[in-house]
N, C-alpha and C positions, 0 to 999 in steps of 0.2 A: 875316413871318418872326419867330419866336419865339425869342427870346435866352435860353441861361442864364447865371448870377451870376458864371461867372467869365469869364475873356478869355486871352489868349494872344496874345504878340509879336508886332506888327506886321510885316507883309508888309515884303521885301524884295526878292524874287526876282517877277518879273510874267511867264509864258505866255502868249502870244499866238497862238493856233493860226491862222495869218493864212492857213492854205489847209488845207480839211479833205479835201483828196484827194490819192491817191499814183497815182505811175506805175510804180511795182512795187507786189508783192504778197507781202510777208513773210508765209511762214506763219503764224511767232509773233506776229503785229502785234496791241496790243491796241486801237491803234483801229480797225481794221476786221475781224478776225476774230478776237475775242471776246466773249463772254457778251453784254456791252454792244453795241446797234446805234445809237449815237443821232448819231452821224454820218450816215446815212442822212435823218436831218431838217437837218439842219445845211448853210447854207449855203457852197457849195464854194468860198467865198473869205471874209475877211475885209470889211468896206464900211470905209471913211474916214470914215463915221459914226461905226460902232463902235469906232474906233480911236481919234477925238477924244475921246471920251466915256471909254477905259479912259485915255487918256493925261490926262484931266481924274481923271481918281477914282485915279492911282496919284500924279497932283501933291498932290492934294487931303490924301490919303497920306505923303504925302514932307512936307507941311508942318506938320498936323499931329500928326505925330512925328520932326520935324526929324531927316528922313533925311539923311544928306553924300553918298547916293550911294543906286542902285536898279539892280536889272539888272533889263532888257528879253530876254528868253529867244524869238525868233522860233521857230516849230516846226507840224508838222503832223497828219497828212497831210505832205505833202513842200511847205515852204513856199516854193520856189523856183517850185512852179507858181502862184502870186501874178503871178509875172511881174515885170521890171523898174522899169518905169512906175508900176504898182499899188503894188509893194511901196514904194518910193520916197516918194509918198503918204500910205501909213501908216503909216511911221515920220516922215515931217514931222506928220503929225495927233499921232502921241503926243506927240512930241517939244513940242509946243508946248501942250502941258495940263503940263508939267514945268517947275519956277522954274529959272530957270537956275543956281542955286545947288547946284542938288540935278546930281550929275554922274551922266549914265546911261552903263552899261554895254549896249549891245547884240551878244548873242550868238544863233548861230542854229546849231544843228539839222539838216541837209541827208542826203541818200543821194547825195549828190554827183555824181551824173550830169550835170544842168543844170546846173553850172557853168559859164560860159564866161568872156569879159575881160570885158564889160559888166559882169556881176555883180561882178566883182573889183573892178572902176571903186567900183559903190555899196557894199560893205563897205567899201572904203578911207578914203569920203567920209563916212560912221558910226561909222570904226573899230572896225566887229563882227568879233569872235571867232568862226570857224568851224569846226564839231567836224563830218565826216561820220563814216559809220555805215557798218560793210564787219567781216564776219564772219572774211575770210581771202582765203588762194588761190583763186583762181576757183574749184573742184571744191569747197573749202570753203563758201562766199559761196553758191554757185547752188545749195546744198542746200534754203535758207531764203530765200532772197533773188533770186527772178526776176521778168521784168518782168510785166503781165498778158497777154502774148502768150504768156506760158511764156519767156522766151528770159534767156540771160543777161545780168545786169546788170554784172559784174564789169569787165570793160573801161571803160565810160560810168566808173562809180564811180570807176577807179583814174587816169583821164584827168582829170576833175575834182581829184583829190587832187595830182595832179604840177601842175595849175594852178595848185591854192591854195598849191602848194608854193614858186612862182616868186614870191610874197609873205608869206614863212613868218613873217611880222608878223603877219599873220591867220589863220594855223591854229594853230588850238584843240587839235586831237587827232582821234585817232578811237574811233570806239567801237562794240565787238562784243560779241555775244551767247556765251555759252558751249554747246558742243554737245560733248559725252562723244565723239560718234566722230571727233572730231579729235585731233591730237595738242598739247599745248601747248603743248612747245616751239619746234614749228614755226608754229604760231598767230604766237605771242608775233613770236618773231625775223621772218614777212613781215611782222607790223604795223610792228614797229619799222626796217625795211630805207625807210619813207618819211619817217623820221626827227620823230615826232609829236611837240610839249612832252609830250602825254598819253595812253596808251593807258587806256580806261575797260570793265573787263570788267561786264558785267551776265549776273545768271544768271537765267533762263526765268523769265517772271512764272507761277505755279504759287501753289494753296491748296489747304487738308489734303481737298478735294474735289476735287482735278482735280490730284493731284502731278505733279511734273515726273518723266520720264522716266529711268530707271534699269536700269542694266545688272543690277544685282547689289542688292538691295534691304538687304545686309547690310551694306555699303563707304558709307561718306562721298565716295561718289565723284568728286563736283560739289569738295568742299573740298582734295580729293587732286589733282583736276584743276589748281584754282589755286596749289599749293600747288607744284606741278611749273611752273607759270608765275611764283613766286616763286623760285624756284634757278636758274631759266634768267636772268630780270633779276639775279639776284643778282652770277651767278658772269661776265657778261658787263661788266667794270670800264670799258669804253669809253661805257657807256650814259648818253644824257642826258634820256635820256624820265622820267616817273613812270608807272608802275601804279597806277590811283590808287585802288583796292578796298586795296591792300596796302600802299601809303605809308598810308594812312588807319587803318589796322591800327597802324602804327608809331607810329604818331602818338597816336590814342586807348592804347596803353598807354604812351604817356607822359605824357599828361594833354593832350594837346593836342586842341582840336576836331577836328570832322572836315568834310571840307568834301563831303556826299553823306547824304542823309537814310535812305540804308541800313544805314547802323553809327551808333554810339554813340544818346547818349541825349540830343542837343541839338535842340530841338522843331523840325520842317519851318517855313521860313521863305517858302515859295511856295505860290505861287495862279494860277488858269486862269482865261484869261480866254476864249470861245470864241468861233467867226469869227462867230455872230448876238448876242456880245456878251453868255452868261449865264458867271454864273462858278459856277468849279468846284472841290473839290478835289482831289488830284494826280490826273491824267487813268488810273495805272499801274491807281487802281481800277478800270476799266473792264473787266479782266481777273477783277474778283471774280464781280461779279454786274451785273446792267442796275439801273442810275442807283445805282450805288453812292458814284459822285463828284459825283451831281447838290446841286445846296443850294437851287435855285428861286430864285435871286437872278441879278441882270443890272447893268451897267455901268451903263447909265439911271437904276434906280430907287432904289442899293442902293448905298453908301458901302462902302468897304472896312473901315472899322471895324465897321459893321453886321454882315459877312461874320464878321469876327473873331470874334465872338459866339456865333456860330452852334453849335446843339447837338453838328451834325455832326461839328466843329473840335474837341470838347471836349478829347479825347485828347491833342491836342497840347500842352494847358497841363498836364497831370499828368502826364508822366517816369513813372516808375517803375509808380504808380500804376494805370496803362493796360495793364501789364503782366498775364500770367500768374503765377500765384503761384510758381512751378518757375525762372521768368526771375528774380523779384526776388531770388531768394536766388544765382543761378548766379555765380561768380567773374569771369566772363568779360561778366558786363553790362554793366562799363562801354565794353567795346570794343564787344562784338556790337548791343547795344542794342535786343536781344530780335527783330532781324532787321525786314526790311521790311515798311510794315505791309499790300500788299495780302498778303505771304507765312505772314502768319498766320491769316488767314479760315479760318474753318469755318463748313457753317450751325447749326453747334447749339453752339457758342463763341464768334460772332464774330469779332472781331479779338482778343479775348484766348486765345490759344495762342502757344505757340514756333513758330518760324518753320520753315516744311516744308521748311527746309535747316540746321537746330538743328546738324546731328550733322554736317552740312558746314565750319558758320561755327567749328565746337568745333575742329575737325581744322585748320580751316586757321589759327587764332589762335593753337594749341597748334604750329604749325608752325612761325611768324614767333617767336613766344616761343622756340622753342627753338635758333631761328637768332639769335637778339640774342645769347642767354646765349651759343651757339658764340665767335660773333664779336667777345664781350668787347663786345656795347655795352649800356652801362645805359639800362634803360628808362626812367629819370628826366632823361635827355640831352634836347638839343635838339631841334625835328626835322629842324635842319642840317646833325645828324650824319649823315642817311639820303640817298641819293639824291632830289635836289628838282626839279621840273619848273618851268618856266620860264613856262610861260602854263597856266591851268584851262581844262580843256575846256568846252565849255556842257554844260547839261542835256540 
C-alpha cells in the first residue's frame, strides 16, 4: 500500500459488517443492488477470526491515539442473520483486542424483523444502541422494502420495533429513506407515533450519472419535501424525537458540529471493516462505481493507521480543499458541506462537483434559516435551544 505525505484523524467510529446477507430485498440497497457486486465474494458471515484481529487493530487504535472511547457500529447485509450464539462471539472476540480503558459504544443497524427477546437479552448485556430502518406505512415501506419472496416486510419490521420499544433504553431511532410519492407529513408523524429518540432521514444514494429520481426536474423537490417534514416536527410542540438531517442544520449554523458525515465540513471519522476482514472506506460508495470503497488492505496485514494514509482517504484531510470550486465560495458551506460525498461523483469530475441534491440542500438550509429568524432564535444560540434527542441513532 502506497501512502501519501499527509494523514487525517484517527478512526473512531469501526463497521463491522458481521453478516453480508439480507432477508429482504430493498430496491435502493447499495450493498446488493448497486453498481458494486463485491458482496457476492464476500463471506455471508463474519468468522471470530476476523473479529479478534479488527478488535486487536481498533485496540491497537485506541491506544495509540489514546482514544477515551470507540464506537463499534454492527451492520450488514442484515446483521441479525449472524445469529445469536455467533453474534455473541464476535463481539466478545472484539471486545477483548480493546484496553479496558478505552470505553466502547456498540451500536447496530437492523430491519428489524429478527428481533425477538433473545436478542434483547444480548443488546442489554453489550448495552448496544438499536436504530431499525422502516420507510413508513406498510403501503409506504413495501414500495422499496420487501422480502425476497416479494411479500411484505412491514408487520415483521413494526413487531420488532414495539419489542425494542418494551426496552426503549436500547432504541436508537429509526431510520428511512426519502421517496417523493409519499407524503411528509404523514411519513414523519407514523415514524414518530413509535416514539424514536431519533428519526434519520436519508435521501437516495444517487450521482450526476445515474440522478435520483424526480418529478419535475425544475423544483428542489427532494429539499421541499424535507423542508415539509421540518414544519410538521416544528409546529407539533409535544415532540421529543430529533430529526437529525435538520437538528444537524441548526446546529451547523450555529457553529456546532454535526454529528452525520452528510453536512458540514468535519472530516468522516469511520471505517469498514468487512465480514472476510478487508477494510474499506464508507461502504455508501458502493452506489458510485465497483470498488469504489475498495483500499486492498485487511485487518491481518494492515494497521489502521497504515489505512489512514492511504491515497484513497486523501480528501478527508483537506476540507475545503476537496471541494468544487462553485462549493468553496457558496454561503451555505459551512452547513451543507458541499453535500455527501458518494452524491457528488461524476465520471468525468470525480467526486469534485456539488452534490446532485445542490439545489435541494440550498432550499432546505434557506428553509430552517428562515424559520430561526421567524421564531426569533439566533443562530449563534445553543443547540439546547432546539429541540434535542435523547439517544444518537447508529449509522
Amino acid at each position: 500500500m502506497k501512502a501519501h505525505s499527509g494523514g487525517i484523524a484517527p478512526f473512531t467510529a469501526f463497521i463491522l459488517k458481521v453478516a453480508n446477507r439480507c432477508n429482504i430485498d430493498c430496491d435502493y440497497c447499495y450493498v446488493f443492488n448497486s453498481a458494486d457486486q463485491a458482496w457476492r465474494r464476500l463471506p455471508a458471515r463474519m468468522s471470530v477470526a476476523v473479529a479478534g484481529s479488527a478488535g486487536g487493530r481498533i485496540g491497537e487504535h485506541a491506544v495509540a491515539h489514546d482514544l477515551s472511547e470507540v464506537h463499534v457500529i454492527l451492520h450488514g447485509g442484515e446483521p441479525l442473520l449472524a445469529g445469536p450464539r455467533h453474534m455473541t462471539a464476535l463481539l466478545d472476540a472484539v471486545r477483548a483486542g480493546i484496553p479496558p480503558h478505552t470505553r466502547i459504544h456498540f451500536e447496530l443497524q437492523t430491519n428489524g424483523t429478527l428481533i425477538t427477546e433473545e436478542w434483547l437479552d444480548l443488546f442489554e448485556r453489550y448495552r448496544m444502541a438499536v436504530g431499525v430502518s422502516l420507510d413508513g406505512p406498510q403501503t409506504v415501506n413495501d414500495r422499496h422494502r420487501l422480502t425476497r419472496s416479494s411479500r411484505s416486510s412491514a408487520a415483521s419490521a413494526v413487531r420488532g420495533i414495539e419489542l425494542l420499544r418494551s426496552r426503549p433504553h436500547l432504541f436508537a431511532g429509526i431510520l428511512a429513506v426519502v421517496d417523493l410519492a409519499n407524503d411528509p407529513a404523514d411519513v414523519h408523524d407514523y415514524l414518530a407515533s413509535f416514539e424514536p429518540p431519533v428519526i434519520d432521514f436519508n435521501l437516495p444514494h444517487a450521482t450526476h450519472d445515474e440522478p435520483p429520481h424526480r418529478n419535475d426536474l425544475g423544483l428542489p423537490e427532494y429539499g421541499i419535501w424535507m423542508s415539509r417534514v421540518y414544519d410538521t416536527w416544528l409546529a407539533e410542540s409535544g415532540n421529543r424525537h430529533s430529526v437529525r438531517m435538520l437538528e444537524d442544520i441548526v446546529a451547523l449554523s450555529s457553529g456546532v458540529r454535526s454529528s452525520v458525515e452528510s453536512l458540514g465540513l468535519a472530516p468522516a471519522a469511520s471505517i469498514v471493516i468487512e465480514s472476510d476482514g478487508s477494510i474499506e472506506d464508507v461502504d455508501t460508495l458502493r452506489s458510485v462505481e465497483e470498488g469504489a470503497s475498495r483500499l486492498d488492505a485487511d485487518v491481518h496485514r494492515h494497521s489502521f493507521d497504515m489505512v489512514r494514509h492511504h491515497p484513497k482517504l486523501a480528501h478527508r484531510g483537506l476540507g475545503k480543499a476537496a471541494l468544487a470550486e462553485v462549493c468553496q465560495v457558496c454561503p451555505l458551506l459551512e452547513v451543507c458541506g458541499g453535500g455527501y460525498l458518494p452524491h457528488r461523483f461524476s465520471a468525468a469530475g470525480g467526486y469534485r462537483n456539488p452534490s446532485v441534491y445542490c439545489a435541494d440542500l440550498k432550499h432546505l438550509i434557506r428553509h430552517v434559516h428562515g424559520s430561526l429568524r421567524e421564531h426569533s432564535w439566533h443562530l449563534g444560540q445553543d443547540r439546547a435551544t432546539v429541540p434535542q434527542p435523547s439517544v444518537e441513532a447508529g449509522e
